[in-house]
ZASE-6238 format. One line per 8 residues: number of its first residue (from 0); their letters; for each residue y, x, z of N, C-alpha, C. Coordinates in steps of 0.001 Angstrom, whole numbers. Atoms other than C-alpha are relative to their C-alpha. Layout:
// residues N
NUM = A = Y:X:Z:Y:X:Z:Y:X:Z | ...
***
This chain:
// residues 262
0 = XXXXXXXX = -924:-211:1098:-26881:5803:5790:1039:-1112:-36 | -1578:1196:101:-23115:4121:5417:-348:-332:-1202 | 280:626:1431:-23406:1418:2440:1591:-133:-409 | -1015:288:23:-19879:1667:1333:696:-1053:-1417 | 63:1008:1250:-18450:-1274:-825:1732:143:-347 | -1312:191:727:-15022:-794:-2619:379:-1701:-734 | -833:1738:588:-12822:-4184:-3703:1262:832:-1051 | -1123:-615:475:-10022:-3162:-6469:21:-1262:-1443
8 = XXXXXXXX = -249:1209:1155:-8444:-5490:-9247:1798:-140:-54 | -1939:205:-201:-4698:-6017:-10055:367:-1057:981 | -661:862:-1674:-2519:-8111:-7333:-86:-911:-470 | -268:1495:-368:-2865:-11510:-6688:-1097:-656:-360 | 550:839:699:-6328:-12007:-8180:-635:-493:1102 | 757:538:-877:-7810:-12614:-4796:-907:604:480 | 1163:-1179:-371:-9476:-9088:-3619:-10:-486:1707 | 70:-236:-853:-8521:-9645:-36:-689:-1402:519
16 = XXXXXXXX = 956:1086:-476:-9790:-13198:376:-1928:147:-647 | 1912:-302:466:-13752:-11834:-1629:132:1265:1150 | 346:-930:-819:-13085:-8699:639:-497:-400:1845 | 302:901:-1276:-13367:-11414:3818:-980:-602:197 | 1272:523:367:-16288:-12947:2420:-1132:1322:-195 | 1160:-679:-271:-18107:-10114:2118:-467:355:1379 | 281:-381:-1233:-17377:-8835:5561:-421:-1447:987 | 901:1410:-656:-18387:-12672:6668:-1401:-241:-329
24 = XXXXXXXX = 1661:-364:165:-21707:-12242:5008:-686:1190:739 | 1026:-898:-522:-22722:-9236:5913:26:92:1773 | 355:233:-1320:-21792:-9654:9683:-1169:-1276:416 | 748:879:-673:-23821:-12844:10052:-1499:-200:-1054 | 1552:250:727:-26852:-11911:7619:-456:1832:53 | 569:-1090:-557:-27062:-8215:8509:101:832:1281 | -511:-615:-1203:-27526:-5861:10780:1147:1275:-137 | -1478:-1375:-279:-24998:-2818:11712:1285:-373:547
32 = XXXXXXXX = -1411:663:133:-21473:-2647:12366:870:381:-1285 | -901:-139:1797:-19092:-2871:9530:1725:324:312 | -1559:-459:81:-15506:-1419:9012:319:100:-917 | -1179:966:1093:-12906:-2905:7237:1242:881:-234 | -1244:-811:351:-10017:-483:5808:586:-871:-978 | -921:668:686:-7328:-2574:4487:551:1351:-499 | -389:-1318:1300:-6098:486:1586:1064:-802:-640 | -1043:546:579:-3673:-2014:483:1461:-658:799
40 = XXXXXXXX = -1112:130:-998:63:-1767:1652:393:-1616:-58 | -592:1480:542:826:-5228:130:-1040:-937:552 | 1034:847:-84:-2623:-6639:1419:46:-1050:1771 | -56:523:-940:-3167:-8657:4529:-1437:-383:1344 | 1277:-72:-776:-6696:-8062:5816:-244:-535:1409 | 217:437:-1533:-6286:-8577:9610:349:-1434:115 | -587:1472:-606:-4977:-12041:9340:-739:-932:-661 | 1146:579:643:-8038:-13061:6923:-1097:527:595
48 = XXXXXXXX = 1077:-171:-1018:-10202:-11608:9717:241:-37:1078 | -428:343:-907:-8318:-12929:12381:218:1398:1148 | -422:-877:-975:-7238:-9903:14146:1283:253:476 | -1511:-259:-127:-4111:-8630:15627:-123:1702:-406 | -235:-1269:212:-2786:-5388:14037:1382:644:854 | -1106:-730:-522:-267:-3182:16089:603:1048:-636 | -684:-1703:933:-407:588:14083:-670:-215:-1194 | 490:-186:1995:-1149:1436:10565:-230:1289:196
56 = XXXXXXXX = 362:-1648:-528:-2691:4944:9801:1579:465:-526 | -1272:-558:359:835:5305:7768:1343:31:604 | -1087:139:-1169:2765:4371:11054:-261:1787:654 | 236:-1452:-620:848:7472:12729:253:836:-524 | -296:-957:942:1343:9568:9840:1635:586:181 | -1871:-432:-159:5299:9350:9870:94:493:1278 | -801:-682:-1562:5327:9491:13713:-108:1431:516 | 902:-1328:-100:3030:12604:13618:1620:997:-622
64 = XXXXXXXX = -1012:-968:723:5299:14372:10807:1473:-166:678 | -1336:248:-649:8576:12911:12649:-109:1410:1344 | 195:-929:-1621:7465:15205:15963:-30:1065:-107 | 169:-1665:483:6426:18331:14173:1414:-191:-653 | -1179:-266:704:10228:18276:12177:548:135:1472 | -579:-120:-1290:11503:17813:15854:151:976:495 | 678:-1235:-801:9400:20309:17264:712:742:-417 | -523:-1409:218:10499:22941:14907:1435:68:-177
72 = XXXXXXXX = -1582:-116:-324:14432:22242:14790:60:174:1026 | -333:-573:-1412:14249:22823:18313:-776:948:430 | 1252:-1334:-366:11731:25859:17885:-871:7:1039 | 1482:827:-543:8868:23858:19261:-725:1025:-561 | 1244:-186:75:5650:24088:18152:-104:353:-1568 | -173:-644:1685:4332:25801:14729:-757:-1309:-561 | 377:1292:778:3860:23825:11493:-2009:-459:238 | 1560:192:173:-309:23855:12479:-528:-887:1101
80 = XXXXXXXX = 313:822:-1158:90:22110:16080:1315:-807:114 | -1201:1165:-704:2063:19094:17796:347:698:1214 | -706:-264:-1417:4064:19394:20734:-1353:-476:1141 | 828:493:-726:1691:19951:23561:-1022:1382:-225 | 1218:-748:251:-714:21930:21746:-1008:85:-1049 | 674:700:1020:-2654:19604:19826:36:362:-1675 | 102:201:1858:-3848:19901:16125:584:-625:-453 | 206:1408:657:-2931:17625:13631:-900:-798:-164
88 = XXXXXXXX = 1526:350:-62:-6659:16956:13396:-279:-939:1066 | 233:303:-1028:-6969:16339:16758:986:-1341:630 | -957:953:-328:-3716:14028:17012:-20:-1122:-796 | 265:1510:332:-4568:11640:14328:-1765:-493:370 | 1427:701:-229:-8126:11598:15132:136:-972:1155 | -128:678:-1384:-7114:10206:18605:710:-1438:-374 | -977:1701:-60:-4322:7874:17772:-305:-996:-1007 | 501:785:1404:-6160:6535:14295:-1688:-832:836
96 = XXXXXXXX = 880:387:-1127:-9062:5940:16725:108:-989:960 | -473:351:-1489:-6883:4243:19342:415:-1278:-1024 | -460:1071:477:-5436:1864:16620:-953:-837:-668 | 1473:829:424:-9004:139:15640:980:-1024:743 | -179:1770:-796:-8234:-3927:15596:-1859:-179:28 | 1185:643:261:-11599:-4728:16931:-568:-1181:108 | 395:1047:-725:-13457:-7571:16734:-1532:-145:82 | 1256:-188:-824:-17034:-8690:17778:-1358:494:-966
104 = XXXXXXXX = 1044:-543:978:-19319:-7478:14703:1024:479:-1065 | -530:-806:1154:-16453:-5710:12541:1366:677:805 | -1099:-799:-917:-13311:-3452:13675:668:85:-1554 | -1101:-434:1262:-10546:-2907:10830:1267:1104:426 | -921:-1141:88:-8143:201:9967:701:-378:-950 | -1026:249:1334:-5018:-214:8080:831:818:-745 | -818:-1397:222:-3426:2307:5905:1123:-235:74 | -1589:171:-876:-140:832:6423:774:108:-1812
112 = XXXXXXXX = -806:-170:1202:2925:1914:4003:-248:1658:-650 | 732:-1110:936:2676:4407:1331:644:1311:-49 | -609:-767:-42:4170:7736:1388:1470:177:222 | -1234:108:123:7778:8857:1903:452:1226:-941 | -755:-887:584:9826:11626:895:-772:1677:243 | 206:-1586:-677:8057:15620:1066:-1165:276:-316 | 1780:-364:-113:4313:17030:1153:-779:-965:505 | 1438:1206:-1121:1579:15097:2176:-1211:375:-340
120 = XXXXXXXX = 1577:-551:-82:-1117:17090:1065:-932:399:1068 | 744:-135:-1256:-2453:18714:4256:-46:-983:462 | 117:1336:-832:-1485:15287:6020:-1176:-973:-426 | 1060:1027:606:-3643:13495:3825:-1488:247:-399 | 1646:-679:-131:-6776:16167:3769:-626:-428:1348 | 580:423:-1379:-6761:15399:7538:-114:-1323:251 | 48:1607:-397:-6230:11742:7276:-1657:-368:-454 | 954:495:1020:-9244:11704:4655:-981:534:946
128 = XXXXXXXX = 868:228:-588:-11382:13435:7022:-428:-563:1032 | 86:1210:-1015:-10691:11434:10042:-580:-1295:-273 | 375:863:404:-11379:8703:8214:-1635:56:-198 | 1106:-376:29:-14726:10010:6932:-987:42:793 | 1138:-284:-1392:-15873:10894:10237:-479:-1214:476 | 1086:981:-644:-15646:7718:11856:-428:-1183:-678 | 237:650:1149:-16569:5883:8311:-1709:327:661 | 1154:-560:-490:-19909:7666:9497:-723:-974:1075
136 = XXXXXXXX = 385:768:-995:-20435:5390:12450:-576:-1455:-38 | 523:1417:395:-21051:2169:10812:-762:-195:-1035 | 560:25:886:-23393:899:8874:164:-700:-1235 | -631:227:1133:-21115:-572:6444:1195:245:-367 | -1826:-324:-420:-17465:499:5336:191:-1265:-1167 | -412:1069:733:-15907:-2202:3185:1556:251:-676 | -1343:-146:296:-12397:-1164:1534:835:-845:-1253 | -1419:980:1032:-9520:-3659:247:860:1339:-411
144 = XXXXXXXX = -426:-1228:900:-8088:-1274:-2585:1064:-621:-129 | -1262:314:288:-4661:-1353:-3720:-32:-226:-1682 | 238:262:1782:-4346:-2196:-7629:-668:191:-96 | 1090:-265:1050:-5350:-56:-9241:-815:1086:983 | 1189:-1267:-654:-8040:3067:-8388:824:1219:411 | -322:-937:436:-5814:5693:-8321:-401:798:1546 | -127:-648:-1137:-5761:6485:-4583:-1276:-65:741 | 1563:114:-944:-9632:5555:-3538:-457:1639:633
152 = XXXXXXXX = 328:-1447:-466:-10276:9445:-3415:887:630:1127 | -645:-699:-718:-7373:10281:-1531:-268:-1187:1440 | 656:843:-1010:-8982:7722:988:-1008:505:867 | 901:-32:-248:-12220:8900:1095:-754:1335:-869 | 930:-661:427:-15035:11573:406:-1100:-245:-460 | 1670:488:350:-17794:9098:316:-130:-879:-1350 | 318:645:471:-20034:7945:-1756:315:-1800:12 | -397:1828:297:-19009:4105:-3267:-1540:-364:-367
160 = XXXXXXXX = 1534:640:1673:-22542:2255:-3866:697:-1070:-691 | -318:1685:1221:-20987:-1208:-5079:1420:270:5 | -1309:351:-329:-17188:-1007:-6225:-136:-1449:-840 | -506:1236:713:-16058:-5031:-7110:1238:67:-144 | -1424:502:513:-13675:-5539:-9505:367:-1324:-174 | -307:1454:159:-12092:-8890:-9303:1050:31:-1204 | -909:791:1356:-10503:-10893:-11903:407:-943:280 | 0:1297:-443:-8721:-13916:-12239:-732:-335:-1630
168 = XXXXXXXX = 952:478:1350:-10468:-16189:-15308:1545:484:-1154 | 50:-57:1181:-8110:-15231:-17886:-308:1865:-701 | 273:-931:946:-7914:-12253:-20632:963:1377:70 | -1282:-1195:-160:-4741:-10227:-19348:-639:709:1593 | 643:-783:-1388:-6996:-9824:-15686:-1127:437:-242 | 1204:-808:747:-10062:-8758:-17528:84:1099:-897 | -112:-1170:728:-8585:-6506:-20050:583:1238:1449 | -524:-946:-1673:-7037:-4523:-15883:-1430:420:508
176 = XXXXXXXX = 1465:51:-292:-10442:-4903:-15251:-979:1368:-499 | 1268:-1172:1423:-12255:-2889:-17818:915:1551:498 | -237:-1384:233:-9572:-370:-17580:-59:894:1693 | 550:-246:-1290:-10257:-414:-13832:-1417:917:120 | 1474:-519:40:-13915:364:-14676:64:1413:-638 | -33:-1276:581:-13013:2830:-16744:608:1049:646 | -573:-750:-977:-10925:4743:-14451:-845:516:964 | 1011:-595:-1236:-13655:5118:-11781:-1050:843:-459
184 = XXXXXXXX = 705:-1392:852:-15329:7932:-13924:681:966:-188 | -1083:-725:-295:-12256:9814:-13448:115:466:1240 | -97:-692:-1369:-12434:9789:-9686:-771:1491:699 | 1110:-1656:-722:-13342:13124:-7617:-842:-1194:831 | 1051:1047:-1277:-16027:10149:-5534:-447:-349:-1070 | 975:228:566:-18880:9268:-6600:-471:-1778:-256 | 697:1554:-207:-19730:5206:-7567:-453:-116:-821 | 798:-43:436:-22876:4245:-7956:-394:-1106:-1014
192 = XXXXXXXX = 161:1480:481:-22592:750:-9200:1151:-504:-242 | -1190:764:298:-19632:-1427:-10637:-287:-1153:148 | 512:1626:171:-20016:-5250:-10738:1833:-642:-239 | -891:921:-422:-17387:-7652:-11591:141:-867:-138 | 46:1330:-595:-16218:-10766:-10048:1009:-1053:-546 | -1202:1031:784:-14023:-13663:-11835:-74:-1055:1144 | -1020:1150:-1108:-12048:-15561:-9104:446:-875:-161 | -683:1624:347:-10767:-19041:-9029:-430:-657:-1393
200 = XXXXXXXX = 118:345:1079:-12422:-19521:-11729:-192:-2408:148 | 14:1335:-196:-11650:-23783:-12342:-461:-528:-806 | 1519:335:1043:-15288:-25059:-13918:-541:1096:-460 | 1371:-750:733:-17592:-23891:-16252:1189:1148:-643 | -808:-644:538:-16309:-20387:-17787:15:-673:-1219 | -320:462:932:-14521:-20979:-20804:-872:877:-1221 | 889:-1077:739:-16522:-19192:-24134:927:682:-256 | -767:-1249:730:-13453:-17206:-25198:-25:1158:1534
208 = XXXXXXXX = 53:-939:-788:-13815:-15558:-21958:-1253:600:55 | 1926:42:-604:-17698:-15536:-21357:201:1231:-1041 | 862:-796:1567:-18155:-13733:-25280:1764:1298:724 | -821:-1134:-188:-14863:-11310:-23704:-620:844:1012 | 739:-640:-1262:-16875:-10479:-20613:-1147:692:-640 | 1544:136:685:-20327:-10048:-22704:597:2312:-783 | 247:-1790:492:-18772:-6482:-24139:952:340:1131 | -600:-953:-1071:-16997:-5499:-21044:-1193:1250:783
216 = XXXXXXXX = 885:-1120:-750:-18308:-2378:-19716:-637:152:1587 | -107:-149:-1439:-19219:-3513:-16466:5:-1447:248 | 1072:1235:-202:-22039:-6217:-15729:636:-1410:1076 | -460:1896:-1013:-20687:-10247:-14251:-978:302:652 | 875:-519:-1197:-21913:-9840:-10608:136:-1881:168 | -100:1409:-594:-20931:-13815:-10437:1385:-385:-188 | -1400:326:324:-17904:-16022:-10446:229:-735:1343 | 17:421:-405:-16272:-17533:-7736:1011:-1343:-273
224 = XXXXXXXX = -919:1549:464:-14519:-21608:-7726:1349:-102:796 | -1502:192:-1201:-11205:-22107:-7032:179:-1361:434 | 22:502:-609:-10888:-23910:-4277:1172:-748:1073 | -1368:-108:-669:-8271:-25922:-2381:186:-11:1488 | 275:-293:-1863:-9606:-25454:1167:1152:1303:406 | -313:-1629:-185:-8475:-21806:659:1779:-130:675 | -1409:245:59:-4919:-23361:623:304:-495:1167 | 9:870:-1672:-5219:-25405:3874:124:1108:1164
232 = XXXXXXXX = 675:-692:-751:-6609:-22443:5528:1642:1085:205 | -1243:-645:-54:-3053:-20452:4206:941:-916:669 | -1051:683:-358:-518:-22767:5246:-368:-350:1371 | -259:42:-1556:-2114:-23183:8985:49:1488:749 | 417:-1909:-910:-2967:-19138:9405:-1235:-350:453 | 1354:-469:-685:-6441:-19705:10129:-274:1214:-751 | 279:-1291:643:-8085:-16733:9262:-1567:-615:-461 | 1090:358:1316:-10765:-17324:5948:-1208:447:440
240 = XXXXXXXX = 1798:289:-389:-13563:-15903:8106:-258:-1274:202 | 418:1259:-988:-14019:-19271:9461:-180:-1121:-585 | 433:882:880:-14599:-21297:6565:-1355:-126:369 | 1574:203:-129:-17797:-22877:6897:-605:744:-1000 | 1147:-1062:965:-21046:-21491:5305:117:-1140:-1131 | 259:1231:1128:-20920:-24660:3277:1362:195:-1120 | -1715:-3:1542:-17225:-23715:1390:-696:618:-1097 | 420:-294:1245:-17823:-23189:-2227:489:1779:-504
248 = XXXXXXXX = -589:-1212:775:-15866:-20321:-2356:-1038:1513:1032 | 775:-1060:-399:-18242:-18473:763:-1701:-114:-768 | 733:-240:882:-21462:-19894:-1037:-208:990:-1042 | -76:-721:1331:-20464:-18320:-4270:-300:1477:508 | 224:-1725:-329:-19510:-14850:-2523:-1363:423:856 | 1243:-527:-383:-22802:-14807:-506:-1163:-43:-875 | 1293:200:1165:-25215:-15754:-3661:370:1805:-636 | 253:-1284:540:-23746:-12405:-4865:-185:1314:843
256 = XXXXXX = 291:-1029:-874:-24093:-10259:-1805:-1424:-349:69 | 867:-168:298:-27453:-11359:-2010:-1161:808:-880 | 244:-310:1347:-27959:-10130:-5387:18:1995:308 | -93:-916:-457:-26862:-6740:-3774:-686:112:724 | 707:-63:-1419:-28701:-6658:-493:-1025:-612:241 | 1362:729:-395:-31304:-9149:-275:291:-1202:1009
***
Protein backbone atom coordinates (compact mmCIF):
# COMPACT_ATOMS: atom_id res chain seq x y z
CA UNK A 1 0.00 0.00 0.00
CA UNK A 2 1.20 3.81 -1.11
CA UNK A 3 1.35 5.95 2.30
CA UNK A 4 0.59 9.23 0.74
CA UNK A 5 1.51 12.45 2.77
CA UNK A 6 0.13 15.89 1.56
CA UNK A 7 2.12 19.38 2.72
CA UNK A 8 -0.33 22.58 2.18
CA UNK A 9 -0.27 26.00 4.16
CA UNK A 10 -0.23 29.59 2.71
CA UNK A 11 3.21 30.79 0.90
CA UNK A 12 6.21 31.42 2.54
CA UNK A 13 5.49 29.52 5.75
CA UNK A 14 8.07 26.94 4.92
CA UNK A 15 6.06 23.78 3.31
CA UNK A 16 8.82 23.04 0.89
CA UNK A 17 11.76 23.09 3.30
CA UNK A 18 9.27 20.37 6.12
CA UNK A 19 8.35 18.71 2.68
CA UNK A 20 12.46 17.94 2.39
CA UNK A 21 12.62 16.81 5.79
CA UNK A 22 10.18 14.48 5.53
CA UNK A 23 11.44 12.97 2.34
CA UNK A 24 15.05 13.00 4.33
CA UNK A 25 13.52 10.97 7.06
CA UNK A 26 11.76 8.65 5.51
CA UNK A 27 14.54 7.75 2.92
CA UNK A 28 17.14 7.08 5.61
CA UNK A 29 14.74 5.47 8.37
CA UNK A 30 12.47 3.56 5.98
CA UNK A 31 12.11 1.27 3.63
CA UNK A 32 10.48 1.77 -0.06
CA UNK A 33 10.91 4.24 -2.64
CA UNK A 34 9.35 7.58 -2.22
CA UNK A 35 8.05 10.19 -4.82
CA UNK A 36 8.16 13.66 -4.49
CA UNK A 37 5.50 15.80 -6.64
CA UNK A 38 6.36 19.33 -6.32
CA UNK A 39 2.21 20.61 -6.95
CA UNK A 40 3.51 23.98 -6.38
CA UNK A 41 4.22 26.34 -9.43
CA UNK A 42 5.92 28.91 -7.12
CA UNK A 43 7.69 26.02 -5.09
CA UNK A 44 11.21 24.83 -5.56
CA UNK A 45 11.44 21.17 -4.56
CA UNK A 46 14.29 19.87 -6.81
CA UNK A 47 16.82 22.29 -5.57
CA UNK A 48 15.93 21.34 -1.75
CA UNK A 49 16.52 17.75 -2.93
CA UNK A 50 19.32 18.47 -4.94
CA UNK A 51 18.18 17.42 -8.26
CA UNK A 52 18.28 18.78 -11.69
CA UNK A 53 14.83 19.45 -13.25
CA UNK A 54 14.56 19.71 -17.16
CA UNK A 55 10.38 19.21 -17.89
CA UNK A 56 7.44 19.98 -15.79
CA UNK A 57 4.20 17.85 -16.30
CA UNK A 58 2.76 21.53 -17.36
CA UNK A 59 5.67 21.85 -19.98
CA UNK A 60 4.29 18.41 -21.51
CA UNK A 61 0.85 19.43 -21.19
CA UNK A 62 1.20 22.68 -23.43
CA UNK A 63 3.56 20.82 -25.84
CA UNK A 64 1.02 17.91 -26.08
CA UNK A 65 -2.05 20.44 -26.69
CA UNK A 66 0.38 22.72 -28.95
CA UNK A 67 0.71 19.43 -31.52
CA UNK A 68 -2.87 18.34 -31.50
CA UNK A 69 -3.96 22.36 -32.52
CA UNK A 70 -1.19 21.80 -35.24
CA UNK A 71 -2.28 18.55 -36.18
CA UNK A 72 -5.77 19.62 -36.82
CA UNK A 73 -5.15 23.09 -38.71
CA UNK A 74 -3.34 21.06 -41.03
CA UNK A 75 -6.04 18.15 -40.91
CA UNK A 76 -3.74 15.91 -38.97
CA UNK A 77 -4.76 13.77 -36.51
CA UNK A 78 -8.32 13.72 -34.59
CA UNK A 79 -8.90 15.59 -31.31
CA UNK A 80 -8.46 11.75 -29.44
CA UNK A 81 -4.80 10.99 -30.91
CA UNK A 82 -1.31 12.83 -31.50
CA UNK A 83 0.43 12.94 -34.61
CA UNK A 84 1.72 9.49 -35.21
CA UNK A 85 -1.05 7.71 -33.75
CA UNK A 86 -0.58 7.89 -30.20
CA UNK A 87 -3.23 8.59 -27.42
CA UNK A 88 -3.06 11.32 -25.25
CA UNK A 89 -2.84 8.67 -22.54
CA UNK A 90 -0.23 7.04 -24.04
CA UNK A 91 1.84 10.36 -24.89
CA UNK A 92 1.91 11.81 -21.49
CA UNK A 93 2.31 8.58 -19.84
CA UNK A 94 5.65 8.24 -21.79
CA UNK A 95 7.01 11.71 -21.69
CA UNK A 96 5.73 12.36 -17.79
CA UNK A 97 7.63 9.08 -17.22
CA UNK A 98 10.70 10.20 -19.17
CA UNK A 99 10.83 13.50 -17.12
CA UNK A 100 11.38 11.71 -13.49
CA UNK A 101 14.49 13.80 -11.74
CA UNK A 102 15.83 10.75 -10.12
CA UNK A 103 17.80 10.36 -7.38
CA UNK A 104 19.19 7.39 -5.29
CA UNK A 105 16.19 6.58 -2.73
CA UNK A 106 13.57 9.28 -4.08
CA UNK A 107 12.69 10.46 -7.83
CA UNK A 108 10.56 13.85 -8.05
CA UNK A 109 7.72 15.08 -10.62
CA UNK A 110 6.95 18.64 -11.12
CA UNK A 111 3.69 20.06 -12.10
CA UNK A 112 5.29 22.98 -13.57
CA UNK A 113 3.03 26.21 -14.52
CA UNK A 114 -0.61 26.39 -14.10
CA UNK A 115 -3.06 26.38 -16.80
CA UNK A 116 -3.44 28.63 -19.85
CA UNK A 117 -6.13 29.77 -21.94
CA UNK A 118 -9.15 26.85 -23.13
CA UNK A 119 -10.32 23.29 -21.72
CA UNK A 120 -8.29 21.29 -19.68
CA UNK A 121 -10.64 18.94 -18.48
CA UNK A 122 -9.89 15.77 -20.47
CA UNK A 123 -6.09 16.93 -20.27
CA UNK A 124 -6.22 16.88 -16.72
CA UNK A 125 -8.43 13.44 -16.25
CA UNK A 126 -5.42 11.93 -18.12
CA UNK A 127 -2.76 13.79 -16.32
CA UNK A 128 -4.54 12.62 -12.93
CA UNK A 129 -4.43 9.16 -14.02
CA UNK A 130 -0.93 8.99 -15.17
CA UNK A 131 -0.04 10.28 -12.20
CA UNK A 132 -2.00 7.73 -10.15
CA UNK A 133 -0.60 4.92 -11.93
CA UNK A 134 2.88 5.47 -11.34
CA UNK A 135 1.97 7.07 -7.67
CA UNK A 136 1.23 3.18 -7.36
CA UNK A 137 4.85 2.16 -7.61
CA UNK A 138 6.24 3.60 -4.53
CA UNK A 139 5.87 3.09 -1.30
CA UNK A 140 5.53 6.60 -0.40
CA UNK A 141 4.15 9.68 -2.47
CA UNK A 142 4.90 12.92 -0.65
CA UNK A 143 3.18 16.16 -2.30
CA UNK A 144 4.38 19.97 -1.89
CA UNK A 145 0.80 21.62 -2.32
CA UNK A 146 0.26 24.94 -3.62
CA UNK A 147 -1.59 27.36 -1.01
CA UNK A 148 -4.30 26.55 -0.59
CA UNK A 149 -6.25 22.87 -1.18
CA UNK A 150 -8.13 23.69 -3.95
CA UNK A 151 -6.33 21.67 -6.65
CA UNK A 152 -5.11 18.40 -4.48
CA UNK A 153 -8.03 16.43 -6.26
CA UNK A 154 -7.35 17.57 -9.56
CA UNK A 155 -3.83 15.99 -8.75
CA UNK A 156 -4.80 12.92 -7.53
CA UNK A 157 -7.40 10.03 -6.88
CA UNK A 158 -5.67 8.74 -3.86
CA UNK A 159 -6.21 8.33 -0.67
CA UNK A 160 -4.20 11.24 1.69
CA UNK A 161 -3.31 9.35 5.13
CA UNK A 162 -1.37 12.41 6.80
CA UNK A 163 -2.11 15.94 5.13
CA UNK A 164 0.45 18.70 7.14
CA UNK A 165 -0.61 21.94 7.44
CA UNK A 166 2.15 24.31 8.18
CA UNK A 167 2.08 27.54 9.87
CA UNK A 168 4.25 30.21 10.63
CA UNK A 169 3.95 31.07 14.73
CA UNK A 170 1.66 33.85 14.37
CA UNK A 171 -2.38 34.25 14.31
CA UNK A 172 -2.98 35.47 10.58
CA UNK A 173 -1.03 31.77 9.49
CA UNK A 174 -3.15 29.80 11.85
CA UNK A 175 -6.43 31.39 11.28
CA UNK A 176 -5.21 29.95 6.80
CA UNK A 177 -4.65 27.04 8.64
CA UNK A 178 -7.91 26.09 10.18
CA UNK A 179 -9.58 27.23 7.10
CA UNK A 180 -7.17 24.92 5.27
CA UNK A 181 -8.46 22.10 7.53
CA UNK A 182 -11.63 22.93 6.92
CA UNK A 183 -11.54 22.83 3.28
CA UNK A 184 -10.23 19.24 3.09
CA UNK A 185 -13.82 17.90 3.87
CA UNK A 186 -14.84 19.48 0.75
CA UNK A 187 -12.41 17.56 -1.39
CA UNK A 188 -13.67 14.65 -3.88
CA UNK A 189 -10.16 12.56 -1.95
CA UNK A 190 -10.29 11.09 0.85
CA UNK A 191 -7.83 12.31 4.11
CA UNK A 192 -7.47 10.31 6.73
CA UNK A 193 -5.58 12.38 9.18
CA UNK A 194 -4.72 16.22 9.45
CA UNK A 195 -1.87 17.32 11.79
CA UNK A 196 -0.48 20.70 12.03
CA UNK A 197 2.95 22.01 12.08
CA UNK A 198 4.10 25.66 13.40
CA UNK A 199 7.39 26.63 11.60
CA UNK A 200 10.15 28.86 12.66
CA UNK A 201 8.72 28.99 15.52
CA UNK A 202 11.62 31.42 17.72
CA UNK A 203 11.44 29.70 21.50
CA UNK A 204 8.96 28.54 23.65
CA UNK A 205 5.34 29.05 21.94
CA UNK A 206 3.93 32.13 23.01
CA UNK A 207 0.34 31.47 25.24
CA UNK A 208 -1.74 33.74 23.00
CA UNK A 209 -0.94 31.32 20.38
CA UNK A 210 -0.72 27.90 22.31
CA UNK A 211 -4.64 28.75 23.97
CA UNK A 212 -5.35 29.79 19.78
CA UNK A 213 -4.08 26.41 18.67
CA UNK A 214 -5.89 24.47 21.74
CA UNK A 215 -9.48 25.13 19.77
CA UNK A 216 -8.18 24.74 16.33
CA UNK A 217 -9.77 21.94 14.64
CA UNK A 218 -6.85 20.06 13.83
CA UNK A 219 -4.42 18.41 16.51
CA UNK A 220 -0.33 20.23 16.98
CA UNK A 221 1.65 17.37 15.29
CA UNK A 222 4.84 19.49 16.74
CA UNK A 223 6.65 22.72 16.13
CA UNK A 224 9.61 23.28 14.34
CA UNK A 225 12.81 26.14 15.48
CA UNK A 226 13.77 28.65 13.36
CA UNK A 227 16.93 28.24 12.48
CA UNK A 228 19.79 30.16 10.87
CA UNK A 229 21.66 27.24 9.27
CA UNK A 230 18.58 27.09 6.96
CA UNK A 231 19.89 30.52 5.70
CA UNK A 232 23.53 29.46 5.02
CA UNK A 233 22.27 26.50 3.26
CA UNK A 234 20.04 29.28 0.88
CA UNK A 235 22.58 31.65 -0.01
CA UNK A 236 25.24 28.73 -1.09
CA UNK A 237 22.38 26.41 -3.00
CA UNK A 238 23.14 23.47 -1.07
CA UNK A 239 20.24 21.50 -1.17
CA UNK A 240 18.46 21.13 2.73
CA UNK A 241 18.64 17.35 2.33
CA UNK A 242 22.07 17.54 3.59
CA UNK A 243 21.74 19.17 6.76
CA UNK A 244 23.03 17.00 9.30
CA UNK A 245 20.82 14.65 11.45
CA UNK A 246 21.95 16.85 14.29
CA UNK A 247 20.16 20.38 12.73
CA UNK A 248 17.41 21.43 14.97
CA UNK A 249 15.21 22.05 12.36
CA UNK A 250 15.71 17.99 10.90
CA UNK A 251 15.51 16.77 14.65
CA UNK A 252 12.27 18.54 15.16
CA UNK A 253 10.77 17.24 11.69
CA UNK A 254 11.90 13.62 12.40
CA UNK A 255 10.50 13.52 16.24
CA UNK A 256 7.23 14.08 14.30
CA UNK A 257 7.53 11.58 11.52
CA UNK A 258 8.11 9.37 14.22
CA UNK A 259 4.98 10.13 15.89
CA UNK A 260 3.46 9.03 12.46
CA UNK A 261 5.43 5.97 11.53
CA UNK A 262 7.38 4.66 14.28
Amino acid sequence: MTITIALAGKGGVGKTTIAGMVIKYLAQNQTGSILAIDADPASNLNMVLGLDLEWTVGDIREGMLDQVKTSLTNGGAAMGTMPGGASKREYLDYHIRSSLAEGSRFDLIAMGRGEGQGCYCAVNHNLREVIDDLSRHYAYVVIDNEAGMEHLSRRTTRDVQHLLIVSDPTQRGLVTAQRIADMRKELGINIEKAHLIVNRLPGAMPAELNSFIQKMDVPLLGTVPADETLAQFEFSGRPLVELGDESAVYQASAGMMRQLFG
